[in-house]
GUTORLO-867012 format. One record per residue (C-alpha): x, z, y. Coordinates in nm, 3 decimals, decimal comma. Layout:
N
{{X Z Y}}
...
This chain:
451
{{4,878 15,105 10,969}}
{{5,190 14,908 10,902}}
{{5,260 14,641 10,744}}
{{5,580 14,560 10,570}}
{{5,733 14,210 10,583}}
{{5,964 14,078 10,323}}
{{6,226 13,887 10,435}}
{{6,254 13,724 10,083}}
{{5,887 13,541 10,124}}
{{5,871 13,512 10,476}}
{{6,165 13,298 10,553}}
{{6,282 13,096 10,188}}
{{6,411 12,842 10,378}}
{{6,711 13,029 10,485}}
{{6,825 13,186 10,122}}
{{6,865 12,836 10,062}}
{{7,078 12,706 10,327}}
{{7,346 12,946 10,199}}
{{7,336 12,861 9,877}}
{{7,654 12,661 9,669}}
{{7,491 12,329 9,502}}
{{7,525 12,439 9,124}}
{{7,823 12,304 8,920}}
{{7,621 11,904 8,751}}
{{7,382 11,907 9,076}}
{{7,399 11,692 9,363}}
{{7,477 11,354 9,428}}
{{7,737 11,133 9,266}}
{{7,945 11,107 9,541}}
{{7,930 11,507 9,625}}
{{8,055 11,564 9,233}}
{{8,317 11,310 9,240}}
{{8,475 11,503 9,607}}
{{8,402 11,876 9,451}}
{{8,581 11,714 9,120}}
{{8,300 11,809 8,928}}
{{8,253 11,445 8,816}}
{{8,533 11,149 8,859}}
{{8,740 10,894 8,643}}
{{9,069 11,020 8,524}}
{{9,299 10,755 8,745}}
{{9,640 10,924 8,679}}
{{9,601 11,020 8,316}}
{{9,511 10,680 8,178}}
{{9,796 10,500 8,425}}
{{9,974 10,336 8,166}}
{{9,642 10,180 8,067}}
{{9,646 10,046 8,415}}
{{10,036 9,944 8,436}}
{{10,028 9,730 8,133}}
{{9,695 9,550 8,301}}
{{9,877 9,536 8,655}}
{{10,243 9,419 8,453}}
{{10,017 9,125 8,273}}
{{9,835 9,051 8,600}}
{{10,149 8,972 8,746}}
{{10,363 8,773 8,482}}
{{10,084 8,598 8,400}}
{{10,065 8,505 8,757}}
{{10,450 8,448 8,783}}
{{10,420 8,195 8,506}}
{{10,160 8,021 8,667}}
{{10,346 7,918 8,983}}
{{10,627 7,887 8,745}}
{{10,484 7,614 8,480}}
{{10,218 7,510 8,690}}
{{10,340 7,507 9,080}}
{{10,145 7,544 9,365}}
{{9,992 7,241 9,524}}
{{10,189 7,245 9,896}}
{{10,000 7,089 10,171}}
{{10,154 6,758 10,359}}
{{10,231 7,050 10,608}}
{{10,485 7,200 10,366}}
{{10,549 6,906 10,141}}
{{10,566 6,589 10,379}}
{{10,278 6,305 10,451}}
{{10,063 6,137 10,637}}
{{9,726 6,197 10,773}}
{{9,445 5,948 10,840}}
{{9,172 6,097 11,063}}
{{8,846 5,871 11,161}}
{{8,494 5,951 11,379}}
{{8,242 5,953 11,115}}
{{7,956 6,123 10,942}}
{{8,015 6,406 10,661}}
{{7,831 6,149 10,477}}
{{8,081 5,892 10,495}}
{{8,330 6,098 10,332}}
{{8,342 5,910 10,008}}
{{8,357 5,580 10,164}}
{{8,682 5,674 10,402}}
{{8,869 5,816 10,098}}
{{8,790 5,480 9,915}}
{{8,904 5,312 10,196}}
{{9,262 5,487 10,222}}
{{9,308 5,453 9,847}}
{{9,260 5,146 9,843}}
{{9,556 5,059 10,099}}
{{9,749 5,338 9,895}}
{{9,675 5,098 9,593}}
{{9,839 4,790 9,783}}
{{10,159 4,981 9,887}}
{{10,170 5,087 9,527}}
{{10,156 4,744 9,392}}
{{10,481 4,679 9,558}}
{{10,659 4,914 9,411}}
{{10,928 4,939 9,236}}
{{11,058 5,081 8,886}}
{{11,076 5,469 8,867}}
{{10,932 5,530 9,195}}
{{10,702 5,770 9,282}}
{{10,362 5,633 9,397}}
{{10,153 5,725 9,698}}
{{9,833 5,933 9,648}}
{{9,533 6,126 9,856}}
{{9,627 6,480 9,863}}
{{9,290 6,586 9,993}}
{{8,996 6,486 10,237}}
{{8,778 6,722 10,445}}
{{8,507 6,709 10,736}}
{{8,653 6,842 11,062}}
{{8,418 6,895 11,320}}
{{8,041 6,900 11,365}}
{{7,783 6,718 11,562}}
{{7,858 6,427 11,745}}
{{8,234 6,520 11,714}}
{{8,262 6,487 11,342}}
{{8,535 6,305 11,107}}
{{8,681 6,275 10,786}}
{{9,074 6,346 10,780}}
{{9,219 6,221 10,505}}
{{9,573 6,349 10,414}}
{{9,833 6,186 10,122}}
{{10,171 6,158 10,057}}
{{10,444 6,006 10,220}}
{{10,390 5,632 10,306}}
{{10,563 5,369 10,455}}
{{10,494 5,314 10,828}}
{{10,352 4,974 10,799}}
{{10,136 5,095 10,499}}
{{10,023 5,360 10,739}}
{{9,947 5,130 10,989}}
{{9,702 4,863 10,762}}
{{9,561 5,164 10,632}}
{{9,464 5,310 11,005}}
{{9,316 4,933 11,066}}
{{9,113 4,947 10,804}}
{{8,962 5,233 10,879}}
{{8,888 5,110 11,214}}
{{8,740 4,825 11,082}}
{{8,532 4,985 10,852}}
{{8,376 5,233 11,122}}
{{8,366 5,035 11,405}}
{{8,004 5,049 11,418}}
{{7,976 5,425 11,470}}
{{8,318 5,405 11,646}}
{{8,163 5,212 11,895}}
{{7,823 5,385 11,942}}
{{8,065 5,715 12,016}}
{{8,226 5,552 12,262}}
{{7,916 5,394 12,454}}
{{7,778 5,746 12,448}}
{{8,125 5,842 12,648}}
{{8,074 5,559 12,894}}
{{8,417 5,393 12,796}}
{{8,443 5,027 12,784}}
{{8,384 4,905 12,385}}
{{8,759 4,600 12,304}}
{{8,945 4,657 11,994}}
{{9,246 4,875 12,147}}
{{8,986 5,149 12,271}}
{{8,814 5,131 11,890}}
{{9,199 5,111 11,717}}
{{9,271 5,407 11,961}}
{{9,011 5,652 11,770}}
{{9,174 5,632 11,457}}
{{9,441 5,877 11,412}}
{{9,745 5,831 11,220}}
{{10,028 6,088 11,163}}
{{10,339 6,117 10,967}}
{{10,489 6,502 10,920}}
{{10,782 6,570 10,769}}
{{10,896 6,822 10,523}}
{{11,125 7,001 10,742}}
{{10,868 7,104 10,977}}
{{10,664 7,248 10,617}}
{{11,039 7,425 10,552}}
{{11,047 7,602 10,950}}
{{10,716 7,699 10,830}}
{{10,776 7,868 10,507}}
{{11,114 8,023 10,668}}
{{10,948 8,149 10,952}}
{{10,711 8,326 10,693}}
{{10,921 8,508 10,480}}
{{11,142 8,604 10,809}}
{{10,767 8,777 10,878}}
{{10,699 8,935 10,577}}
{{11,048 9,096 10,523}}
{{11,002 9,241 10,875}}
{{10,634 9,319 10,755}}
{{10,763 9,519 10,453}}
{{11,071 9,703 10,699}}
{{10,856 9,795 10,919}}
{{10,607 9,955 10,672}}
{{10,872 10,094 10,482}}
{{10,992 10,332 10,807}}
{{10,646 10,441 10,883}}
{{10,554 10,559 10,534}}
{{10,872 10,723 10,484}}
{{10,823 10,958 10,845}}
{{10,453 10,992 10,734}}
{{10,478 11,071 10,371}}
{{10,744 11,117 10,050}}
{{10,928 10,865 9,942}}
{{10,751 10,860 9,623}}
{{10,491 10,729 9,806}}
{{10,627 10,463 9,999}}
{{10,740 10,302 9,671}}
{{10,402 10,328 9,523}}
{{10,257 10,151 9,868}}
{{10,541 9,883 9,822}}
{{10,477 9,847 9,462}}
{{10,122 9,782 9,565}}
{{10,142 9,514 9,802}}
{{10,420 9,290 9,605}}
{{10,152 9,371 9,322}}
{{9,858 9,167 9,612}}
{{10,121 8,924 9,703}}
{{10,224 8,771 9,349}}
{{9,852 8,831 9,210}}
{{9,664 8,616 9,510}}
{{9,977 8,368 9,458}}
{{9,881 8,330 9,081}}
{{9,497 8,284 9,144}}
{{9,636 8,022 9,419}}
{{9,841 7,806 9,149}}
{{9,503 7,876 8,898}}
{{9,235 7,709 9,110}}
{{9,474 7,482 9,265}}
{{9,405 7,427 9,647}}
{{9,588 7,333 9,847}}
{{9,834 7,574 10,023}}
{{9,865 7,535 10,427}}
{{9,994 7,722 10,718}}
{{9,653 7,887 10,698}}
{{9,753 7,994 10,340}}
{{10,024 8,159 10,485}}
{{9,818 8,331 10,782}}
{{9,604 8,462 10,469}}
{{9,868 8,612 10,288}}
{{10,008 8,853 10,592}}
{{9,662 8,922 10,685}}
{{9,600 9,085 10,294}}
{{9,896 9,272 10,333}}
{{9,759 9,473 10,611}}
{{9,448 9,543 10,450}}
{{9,624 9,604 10,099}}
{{9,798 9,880 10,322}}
{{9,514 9,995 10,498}}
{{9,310 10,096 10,205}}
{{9,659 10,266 10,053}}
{{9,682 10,487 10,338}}
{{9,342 10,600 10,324}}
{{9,389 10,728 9,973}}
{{9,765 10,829 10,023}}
{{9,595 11,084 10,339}}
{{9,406 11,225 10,079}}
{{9,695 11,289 9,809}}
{{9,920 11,448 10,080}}
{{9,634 11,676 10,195}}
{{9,592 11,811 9,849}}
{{9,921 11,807 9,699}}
{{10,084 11,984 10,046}}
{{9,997 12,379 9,921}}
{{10,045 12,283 9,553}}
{{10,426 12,461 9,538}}
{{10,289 12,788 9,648}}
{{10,049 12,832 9,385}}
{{10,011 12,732 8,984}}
{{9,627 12,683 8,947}}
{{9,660 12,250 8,963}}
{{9,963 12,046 8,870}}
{{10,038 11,726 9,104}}
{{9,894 11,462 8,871}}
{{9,532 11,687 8,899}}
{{9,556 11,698 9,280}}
{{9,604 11,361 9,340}}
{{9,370 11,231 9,062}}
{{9,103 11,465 9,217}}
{{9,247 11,280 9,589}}
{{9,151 10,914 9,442}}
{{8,803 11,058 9,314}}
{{8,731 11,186 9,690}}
{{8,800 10,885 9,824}}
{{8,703 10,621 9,607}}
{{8,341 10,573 9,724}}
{{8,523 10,518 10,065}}
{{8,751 10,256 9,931}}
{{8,457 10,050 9,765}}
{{8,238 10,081 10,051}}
{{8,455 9,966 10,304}}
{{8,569 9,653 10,021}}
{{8,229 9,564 9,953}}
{{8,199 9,521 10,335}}
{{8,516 9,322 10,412}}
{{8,469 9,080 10,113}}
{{8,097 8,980 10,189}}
{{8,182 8,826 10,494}}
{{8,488 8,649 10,316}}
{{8,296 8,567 10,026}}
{{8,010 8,384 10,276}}
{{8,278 8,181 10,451}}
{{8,417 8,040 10,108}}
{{8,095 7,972 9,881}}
{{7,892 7,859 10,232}}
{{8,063 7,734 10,434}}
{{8,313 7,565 10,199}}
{{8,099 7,514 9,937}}
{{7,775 7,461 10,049}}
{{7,836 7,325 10,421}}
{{8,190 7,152 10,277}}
{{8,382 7,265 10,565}}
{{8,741 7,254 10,372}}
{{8,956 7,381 10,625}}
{{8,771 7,698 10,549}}
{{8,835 7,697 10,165}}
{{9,202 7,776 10,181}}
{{9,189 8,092 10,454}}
{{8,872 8,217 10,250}}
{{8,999 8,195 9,913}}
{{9,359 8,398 9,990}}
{{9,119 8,642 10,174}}
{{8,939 8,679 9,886}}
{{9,137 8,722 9,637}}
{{9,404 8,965 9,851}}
{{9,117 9,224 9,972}}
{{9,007 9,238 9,590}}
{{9,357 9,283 9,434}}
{{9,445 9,529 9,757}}
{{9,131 9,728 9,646}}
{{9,231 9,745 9,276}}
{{9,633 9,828 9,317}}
{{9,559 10,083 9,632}}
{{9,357 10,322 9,372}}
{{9,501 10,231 8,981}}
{{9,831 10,130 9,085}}
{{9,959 10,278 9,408}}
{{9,843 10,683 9,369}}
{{9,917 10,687 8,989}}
{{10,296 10,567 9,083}}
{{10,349 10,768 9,330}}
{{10,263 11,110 9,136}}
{{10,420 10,917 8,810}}
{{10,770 10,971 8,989}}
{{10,698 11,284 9,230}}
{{10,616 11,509 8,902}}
{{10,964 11,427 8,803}}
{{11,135 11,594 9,082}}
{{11,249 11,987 8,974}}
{{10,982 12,182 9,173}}
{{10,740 11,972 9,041}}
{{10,815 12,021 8,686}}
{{10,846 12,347 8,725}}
{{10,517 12,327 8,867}}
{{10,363 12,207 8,565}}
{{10,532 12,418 8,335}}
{{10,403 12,745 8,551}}
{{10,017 12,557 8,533}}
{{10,061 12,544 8,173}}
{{10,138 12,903 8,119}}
{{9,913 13,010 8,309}}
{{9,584 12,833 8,155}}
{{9,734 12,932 7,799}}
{{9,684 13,338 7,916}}
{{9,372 13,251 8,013}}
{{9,298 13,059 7,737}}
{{9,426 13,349 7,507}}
{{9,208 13,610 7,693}}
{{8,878 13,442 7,670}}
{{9,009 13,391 7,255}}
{{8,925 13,804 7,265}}
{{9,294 13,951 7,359}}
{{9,246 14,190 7,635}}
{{9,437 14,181 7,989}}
{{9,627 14,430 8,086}}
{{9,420 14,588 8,309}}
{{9,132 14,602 8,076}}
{{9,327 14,750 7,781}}
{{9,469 15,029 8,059}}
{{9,080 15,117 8,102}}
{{9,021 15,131 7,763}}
{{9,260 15,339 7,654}}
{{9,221 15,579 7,908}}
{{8,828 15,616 7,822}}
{{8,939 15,695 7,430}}
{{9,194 15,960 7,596}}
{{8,898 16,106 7,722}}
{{8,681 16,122 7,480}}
{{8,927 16,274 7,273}}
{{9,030 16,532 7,502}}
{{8,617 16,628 7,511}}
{{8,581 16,662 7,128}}
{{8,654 16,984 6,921}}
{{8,911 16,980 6,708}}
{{8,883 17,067 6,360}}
{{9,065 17,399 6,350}}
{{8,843 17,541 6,587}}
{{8,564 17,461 6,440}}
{{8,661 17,591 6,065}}
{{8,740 17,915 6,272}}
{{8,540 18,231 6,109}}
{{8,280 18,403 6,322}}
{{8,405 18,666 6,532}}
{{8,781 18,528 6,578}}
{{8,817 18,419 6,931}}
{{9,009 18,090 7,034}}
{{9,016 17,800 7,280}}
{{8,797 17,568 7,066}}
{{8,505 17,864 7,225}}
{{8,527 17,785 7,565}}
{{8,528 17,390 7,512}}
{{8,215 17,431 7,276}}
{{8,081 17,691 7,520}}
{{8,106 17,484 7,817}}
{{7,850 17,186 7,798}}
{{7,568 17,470 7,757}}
{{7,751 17,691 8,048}}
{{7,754 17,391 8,265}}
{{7,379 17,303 8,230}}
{{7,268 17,691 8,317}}
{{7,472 17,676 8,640}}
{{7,334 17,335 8,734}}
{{7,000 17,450 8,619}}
{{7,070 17,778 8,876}}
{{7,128 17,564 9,139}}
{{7,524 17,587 9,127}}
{{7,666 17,259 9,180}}
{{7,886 17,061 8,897}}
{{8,267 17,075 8,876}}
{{8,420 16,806 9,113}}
{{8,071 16,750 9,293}}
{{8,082 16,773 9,703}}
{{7,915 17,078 9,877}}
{{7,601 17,039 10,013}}
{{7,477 17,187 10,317}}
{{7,199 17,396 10,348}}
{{6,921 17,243 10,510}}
{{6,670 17,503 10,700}}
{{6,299 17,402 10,618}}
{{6,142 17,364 10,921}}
């Protein structure tokens, strides 16, 4: 006896496999790729240009009014470094103040007095000081100063240099106090040198964007980065640390980023807008809205990831260990991987399809998208398509053609006509079917011996 399997109950598993997720179902991040679910990025841009536009003039009018605080490094100074404990922090800053408080003493009307521009541990272990920087001073004011601060540490000046075997007399203890004066123009070289690297910085990413995609989207990517740039230079002037080469290093290292996570999302516009001209189901502004959705789980992920690292150097080891030559790389790091985040997806895409649906073939684009979701839109409203109204009225053709007329029917008994053989035929037709004679139009069947 056999059995018969179905394939339905034996195997479920694999009816499944094949089967489409159903349009709501699935994760978030499957919707937002499918464009089942997402944020509409490029029709509310203008909400996002007017918060970008007051980003940055509010940010322009902070360096403006306010100024950024330049480092001696930029500015000009002197710095005052001593071996000590992170401990004695407090008392090596009162110390240099208070010879900054002589010098000022002495001088005269109108003129601008010295001051601590800031005071940080360097070091760790047995190797730690206190480096105190301030404004310009004089070089015998520099000099007391440095004394002073020998004097004052000599004690674990001294124990330092008994642990390194050298001979303890008051040149070796003078010796461990550093003093330096810097001028400006080395802070000017600096800042030259910088811009000379960013304007090769912007060339250079100017050519590769424009072989790799339109120029509509190099000046969204452009737009983007000046956007990071002026932004992380606001925040700068707001909090009000100190800017230093290291500043600078920041602020070319957030431009590569800032780019980075651009091109990520600009791979994803140009691989959905490239087939766009050859059809009229989605206009440009769809396809690349439906490009930032697909990647924007990417973009946070991989921002999350850079800016805990960032965020642990600035709030521990600035912060909470008080290393301060951390503070001003981790702060520009910070701020530049967060504004590169925001101005790669609400600023950079939404430009760049803001001016590429103004070119011809794209408006013509739109206008062909438009059309054709209002005959859709019309045919679901109950109007018929063409094809379906051909069908229809060749089935009432039909029917009419198969139903008497009314002459033949009023026709008295006896009087022959061509309304007989029409009401004759339905009848006729079922006796030779019922005979075994096959309907009009049907194929011929074989005759099968019985065996």
């Amino acid at each position: 006896m056999s059995t018969v399997t179905d394939d339905a109950t034996s195997e479920p598993s694999a009816a499944l496999v094949n089967q489409h997720p159903k349009k709501g179902r699935g994760s978030f991040v499957h919707r937002l790729y499918t464009g089942e679910a997402g944020f509409d990025f490029i029709g509310r841009r203008r909400i996002f240009y007017v918060i970008s536009l007051l980003l940055v003039v509010g940010s322009i009018a902070l360096i403006g009014f306010k100024g950024m605080n330049f480092g001696i490094d930029f500015a000009g100074g002197n710095t005052f470094e001593v071996p000590a404990a992170a401990s004695d922090q407090n008392q090596a800053t009162a110390v240099v103040q208070k010879g900054l408080d002589k010098a000022n003493a002495s001088l005269g009307a109108g003129a601008e007095p010295a001051q601590i521009a800031s005071t940080q541990v360097v070091g760790s272990g047995s190797g730690t000081s206190i480096l105190v920087k301030t404004s310009v001073v004089q070089p015998a004011t520099a000099t007391a100063i440095a004394d002073d601060l020998a004097s004052t540490f000599r004690p674990e000046i001294e124990k330092r240099l008994t642990a390194a075997g050298t001979p303890i007399t008051d040149q070796a203890v003078r010796a461990q106090v550093s003093s330096q004066a810097i001028d400006a123009t080395w802070g000017g070289d600096v800042s030259r040198k910088a811009v000379w690297a960013l304007v090769v910085f912007l060339v250079a990413v100017s050519v590769f964007l424009r072989f790799r995609y339109r120029s509509q989207l190099v000046i969204g990517a452009l737009t983007a980065l000046l956007h990071d740039l002026v932004v992380t230079a606001g925040l700068y002037a707001l909090v009000g640390f100190e800017v230093t080469p290291a500043t600078v290093i920041g602020m070319l290292t957030i431009l590569g980023f800032s780019l980075y996570d651009t091109v990520v999302v600009f791979d994803k516009v140009d691989e959905n807008t490239r087939p766009l001209l050859a059809g009229s189901r989605m206009t440009y502004s769809e396809a690349a809205n439906l490009a930032v959705n697909q990647t924007l789980m990417r973009s946070v992920n991989t921002s999350v990831i850079s800016l805990l690292p960032v965020a642990a150097l600035l709030f521990v080891g600035a912060g909470i260990l008080g290393v301060g030559t951390l503070k001003d790389l981790a702060l520009v790091l910070l701020v530049g991987m967060a504004a590169g985040a925001y101005s790669s997806i609400f600023l950079a895409a939404p430009i760049a399809a803001d001016l590429t649906e103004r070119r011809p073939e794209y408006v013509e684009l739109t206008r062909k998208v438009a059309a054709r979701r209002a005959r859709g839109a019309t045919r679901k409203a109950g109007k018929p398509s063409r094809k379906s109204g051909a069908r229809a009225k060749s089935r009432a053709d039909a029917a009419e053609s198969a139903t008497p007329s009314a002459d033949v029917l009023d026709e008295p008994d006896g009087a022959a006509g061509p309304g007989d053989a029409v009401a004759q035929e339905p009848e006729q037709g079922r006796a030779r079917r019922a005979g075994g004679t096959p309907r009009p139009g049907a194929k011929p069947q074989r005759d099968r011996k019985k065996r």
